[in-house]
N, C-alpha and C positions, 0 to 999 in steps of 0.2 A: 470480412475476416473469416478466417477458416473456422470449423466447425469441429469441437474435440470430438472424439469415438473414444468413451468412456466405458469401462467394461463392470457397467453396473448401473443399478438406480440409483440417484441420488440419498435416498433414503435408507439405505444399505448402508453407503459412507459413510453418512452423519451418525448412522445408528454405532457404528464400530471407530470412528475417532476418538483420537485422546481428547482434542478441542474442539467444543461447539458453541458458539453464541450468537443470537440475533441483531443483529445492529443494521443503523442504516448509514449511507456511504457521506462521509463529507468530503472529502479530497482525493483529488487523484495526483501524483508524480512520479511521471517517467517510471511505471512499470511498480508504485508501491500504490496502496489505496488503504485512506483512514478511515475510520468509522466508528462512528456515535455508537458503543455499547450501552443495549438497552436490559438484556441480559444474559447472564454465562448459565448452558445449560451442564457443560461438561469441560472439567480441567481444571488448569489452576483459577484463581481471582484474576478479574482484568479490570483496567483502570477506564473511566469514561472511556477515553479517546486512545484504539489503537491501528500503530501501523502493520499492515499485514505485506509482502510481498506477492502479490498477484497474478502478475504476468512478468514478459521476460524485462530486465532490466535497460533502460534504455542508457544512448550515449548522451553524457552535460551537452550545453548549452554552448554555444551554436552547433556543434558538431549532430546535433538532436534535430537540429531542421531538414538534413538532405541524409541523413543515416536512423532510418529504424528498424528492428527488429519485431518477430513477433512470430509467436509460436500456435499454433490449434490449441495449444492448454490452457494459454493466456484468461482469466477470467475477464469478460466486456460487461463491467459493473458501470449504473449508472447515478450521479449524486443526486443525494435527495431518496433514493430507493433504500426500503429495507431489502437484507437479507438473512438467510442463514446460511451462517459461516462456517465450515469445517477448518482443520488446516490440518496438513501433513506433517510425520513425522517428530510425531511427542510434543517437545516443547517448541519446536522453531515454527516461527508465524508466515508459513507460505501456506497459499490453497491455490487452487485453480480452478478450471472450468468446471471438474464433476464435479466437483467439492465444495460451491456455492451455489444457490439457488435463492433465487427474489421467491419474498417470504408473501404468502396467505393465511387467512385462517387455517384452512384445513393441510397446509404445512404444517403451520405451527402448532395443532389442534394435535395433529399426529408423532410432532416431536418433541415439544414441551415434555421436559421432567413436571413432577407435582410438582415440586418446590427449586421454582428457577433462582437461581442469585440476580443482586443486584452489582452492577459494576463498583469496586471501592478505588478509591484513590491512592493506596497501596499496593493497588494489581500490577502486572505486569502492561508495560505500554505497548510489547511487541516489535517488532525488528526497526532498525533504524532505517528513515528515508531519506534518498539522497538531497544537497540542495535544492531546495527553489531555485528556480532560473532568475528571481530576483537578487535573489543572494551573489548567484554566480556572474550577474551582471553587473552587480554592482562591484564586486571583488573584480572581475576585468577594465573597468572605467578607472579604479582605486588605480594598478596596479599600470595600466595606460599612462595615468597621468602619471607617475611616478617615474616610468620610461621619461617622459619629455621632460619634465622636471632636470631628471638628469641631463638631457642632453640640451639642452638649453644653459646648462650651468657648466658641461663641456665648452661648450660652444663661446660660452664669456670668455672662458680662463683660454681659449687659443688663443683670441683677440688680445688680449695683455700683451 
């Protein structure tokens, strides 16, 4: 994967964002990634669990297998990893490659507010993520069988 050129420290970023908080990554889909908020240094309340837009958006399911996309900004976040998360542009939950950074002590040592919040359940959950490819596969099997349905029930009412 290509590599951003970021015109700054990460530390710079974090320090001048509207949204900062550390969390570590539970999910990835197609270009969003959730994460376990552990705490919000800067911005509004965020809820345990939010989706953040990451990287570029991918194409559904199947169309996803021989078509992807992907940009040097893309953040390559990995589950199970903490981070610390900036995101772009006030309230909307994108970041990208300068704007996250897998979290240390002496990250966190250096960016820690005194008095970090805790995630509440009234936060903000962050941008919406596309289907699961579960979802979408299932709604195509739904949606198959209903094709044949019909035409099997064409297919009687010729025979009459």
């Amino acid at each position: 994967m290509a590599q951003a050129s970021c015109a700054g420290p990460f530390k710079s970023f974090a320090r001048d964002a509207n949204q900062v908080f550390l969390g570590t990554v539970s999910a990835e889909r197609r270009g969003y990634t959730q994460f376990m908020v552990e705490q919000v240094w800067r911005g509004p309340d965020l809820a345990p669990q939010v989706w953040l837009l990451s990287g570029t958006p991918q194409a559904p399911w199947p169309i996803n297998l021989v078509l992807r996309t992907a940009s040097p900004g893309d953040a390559d976040l990995v589950a199970g990893r903490r981070y610390v998360v900036a995101t772009e542009g006030g309230d909307r939950f994108h970041t990208n490659a300068c704007i996250v950074q897998e979290a240390d002590q002496r990250l966190i040592a250096a960016l820690a507010p005194e008095d970090p919040r805790e995630p509440v359940s009234s936060g903000a959950t962050g941008t919406r993520p596309p289907l699961s490819n579960v979802v979408l596969s299932l709604s195509t099997l739904v949606g198959l069988a209903g094709l044949f349905v019909l035409g099997m029930r064409r297919r009687a009412a010729r025979r009459r």
